[in-house]
C-alpha positions in Angstrom: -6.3 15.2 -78.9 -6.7 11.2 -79.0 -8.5 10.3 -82.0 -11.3 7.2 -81.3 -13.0 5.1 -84.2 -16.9 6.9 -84.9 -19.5 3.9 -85.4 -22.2 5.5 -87.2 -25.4 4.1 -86.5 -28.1 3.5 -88.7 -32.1 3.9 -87.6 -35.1 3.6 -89.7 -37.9 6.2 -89.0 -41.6 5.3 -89.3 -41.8 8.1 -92.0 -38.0 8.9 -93.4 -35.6 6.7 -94.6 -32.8 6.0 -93.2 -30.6 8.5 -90.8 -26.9 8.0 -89.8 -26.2 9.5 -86.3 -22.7 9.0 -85.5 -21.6 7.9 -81.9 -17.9 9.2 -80.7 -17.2 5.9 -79.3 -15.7 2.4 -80.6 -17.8 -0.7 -80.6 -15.9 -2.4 -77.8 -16.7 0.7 -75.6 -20.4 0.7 -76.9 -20.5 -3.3 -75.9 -18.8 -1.9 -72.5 -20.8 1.1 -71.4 -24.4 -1.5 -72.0 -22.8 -4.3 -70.2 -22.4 -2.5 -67.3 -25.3 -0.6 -67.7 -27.1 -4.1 -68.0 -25.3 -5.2 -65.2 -25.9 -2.7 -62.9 -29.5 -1.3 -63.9 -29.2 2.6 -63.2 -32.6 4.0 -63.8 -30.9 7.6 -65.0 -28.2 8.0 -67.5 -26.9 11.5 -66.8 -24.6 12.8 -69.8 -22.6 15.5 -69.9 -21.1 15.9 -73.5 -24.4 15.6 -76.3 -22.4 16.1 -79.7 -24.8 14.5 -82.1 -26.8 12.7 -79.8 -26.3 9.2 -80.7 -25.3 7.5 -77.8 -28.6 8.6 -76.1 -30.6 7.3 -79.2 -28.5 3.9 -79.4 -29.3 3.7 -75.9 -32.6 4.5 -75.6 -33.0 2.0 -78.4 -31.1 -1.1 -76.2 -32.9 0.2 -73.2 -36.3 2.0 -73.4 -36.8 1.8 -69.8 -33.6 4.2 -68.6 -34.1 7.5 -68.5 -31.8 9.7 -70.3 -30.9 13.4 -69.6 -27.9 14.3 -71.8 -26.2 18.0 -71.7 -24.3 20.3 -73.8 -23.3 23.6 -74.7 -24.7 23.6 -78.3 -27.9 22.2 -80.0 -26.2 19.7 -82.7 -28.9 17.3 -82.4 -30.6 16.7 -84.9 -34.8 16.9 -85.2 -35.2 13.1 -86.9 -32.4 12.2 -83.4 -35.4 14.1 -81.0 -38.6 12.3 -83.1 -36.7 9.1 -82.6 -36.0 8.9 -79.3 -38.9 7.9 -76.9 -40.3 10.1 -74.0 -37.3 8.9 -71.5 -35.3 11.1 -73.0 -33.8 14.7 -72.7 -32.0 17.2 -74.4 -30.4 20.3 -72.3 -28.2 23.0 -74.1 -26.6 24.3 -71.2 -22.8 24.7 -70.2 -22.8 22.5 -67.0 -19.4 24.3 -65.7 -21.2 27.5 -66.1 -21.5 27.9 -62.1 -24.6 30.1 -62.6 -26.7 27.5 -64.6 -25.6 24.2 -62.6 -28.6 24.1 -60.0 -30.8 22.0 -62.5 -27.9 19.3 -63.1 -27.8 19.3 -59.1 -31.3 19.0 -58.5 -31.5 16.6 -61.1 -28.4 14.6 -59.5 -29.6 14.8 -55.7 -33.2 14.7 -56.1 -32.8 11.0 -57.8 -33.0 8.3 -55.2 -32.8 5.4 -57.5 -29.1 4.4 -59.1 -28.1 6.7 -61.6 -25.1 7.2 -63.8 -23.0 10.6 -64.4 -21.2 10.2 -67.7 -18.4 12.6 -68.6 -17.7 13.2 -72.0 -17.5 16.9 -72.7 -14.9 19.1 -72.8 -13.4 18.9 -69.5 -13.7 15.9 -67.6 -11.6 16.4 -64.5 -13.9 19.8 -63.6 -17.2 17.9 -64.4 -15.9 14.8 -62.3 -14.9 17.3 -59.8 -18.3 19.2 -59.7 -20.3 16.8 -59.5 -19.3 13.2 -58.8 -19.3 14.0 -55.3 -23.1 13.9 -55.1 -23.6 10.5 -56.1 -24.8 8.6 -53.8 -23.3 4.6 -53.0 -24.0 2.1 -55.8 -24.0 4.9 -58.4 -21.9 4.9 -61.2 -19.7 7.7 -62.8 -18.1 7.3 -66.2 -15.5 9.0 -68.0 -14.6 8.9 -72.0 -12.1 9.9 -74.0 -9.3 10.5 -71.8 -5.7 10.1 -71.7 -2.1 11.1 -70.1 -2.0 13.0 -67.1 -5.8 13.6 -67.3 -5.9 10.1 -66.6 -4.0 10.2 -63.6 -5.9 13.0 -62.3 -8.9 11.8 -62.8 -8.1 8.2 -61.2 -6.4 10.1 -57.8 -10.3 12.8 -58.0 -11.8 9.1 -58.1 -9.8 7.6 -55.0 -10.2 10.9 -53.2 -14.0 10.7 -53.8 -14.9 7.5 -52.4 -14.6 5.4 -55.9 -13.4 2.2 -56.6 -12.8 1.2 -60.6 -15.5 -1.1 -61.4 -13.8 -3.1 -64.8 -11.4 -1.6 -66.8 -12.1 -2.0 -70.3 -8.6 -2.9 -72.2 -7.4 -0.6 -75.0 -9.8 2.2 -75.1 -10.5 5.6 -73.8 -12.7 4.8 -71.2 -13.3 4.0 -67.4 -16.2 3.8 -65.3 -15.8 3.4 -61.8 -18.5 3.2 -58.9 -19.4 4.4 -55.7 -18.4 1.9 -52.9 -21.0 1.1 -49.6 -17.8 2.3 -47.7 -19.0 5.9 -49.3 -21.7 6.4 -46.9 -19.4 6.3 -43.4 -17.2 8.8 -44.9 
């Protein structure tokens, strides 16, 4: 599979010394994913794909006001991650292809009028794309990481096919966000 840089981030807890959480993603992505998330203000960051749970921490830190929901299969996150990340934030061991346990993700996903964001990064991002992309409404964002070849072309024709137009491509790394376009809503 395609190897990207980890950062490790260090934070600095009120009672503990320093922790290292590393974050599967390369600084230029990191700068990517908050500049657009700057830009475009989501008030829910919905990611599929925990692993350590870094890039919620990092971005709870950079923005304490988003709320974060972040899913994943196994529970690798660590207690001094949970302690350090503020209320805003979520932690839900679940398999969201599982078909039988997906009602929460779609309640979550369809229940939220504000803008949110649906961030792939787990093991198959073409099915979660697939599964759930389509209920976003206009102005929301979906995101996908760490993907290349012909996963990339399928995910770009799923993209097309569901309404989305690429927001910014970000040069030289594994990622792509796209968004939903007003034109959504008369399909």
């Amino acid at each position: 599979g395609l190897k990207m840089p980890t950062k490790l981030v260090a934070y600095r807890s009120v009672h503990k010394p320093r922790i290292l959480v590393p974050i599967n993603h390369s600084q230029d992505e990191l700068d990517y994913l908050c500049s657009v998330i700057s830009e475009q203000q989501p008030s829910l960051f919905i990611e599929l794909g925990t692993r350590y749970g870094g890039l919620p921490l990092m971005l709870n830190q950079k923005f304490p006001n988003l709320q974060i929901v972040s899913f994943d299969r196994e529970s690798i996150v660590g207690h001094d991650v949970m302690k350090l990340c503020s209320n805003n934030v979520t932690f839900a061991v679940c398999d969201v292809l599982d078909r039988a346990i997906t009602s929460n993700l779609v309640n979550l996903l369809c229940r939220h009028s504000l803008t949110k964001m649906l961030y792939c990064d787990n093991g198959d991002k073409f099915r979660e794309m697939n599964s759930y992309a389509h209920l976003l409404n206009a102005g929301d964002l979906v995101g996908c990481h760490d993907f290349v070849g012909s996963t990339a072309i399928r995910i770009e024709r799923l993209a097309i096919e569901l309404g989305f137009e690429q927001l910014r491509p970000l040069p030289k790394a594994g990622i792509c966000l796209l968004y939903t376009s007003d034109a959504a809503d008369d399909m």
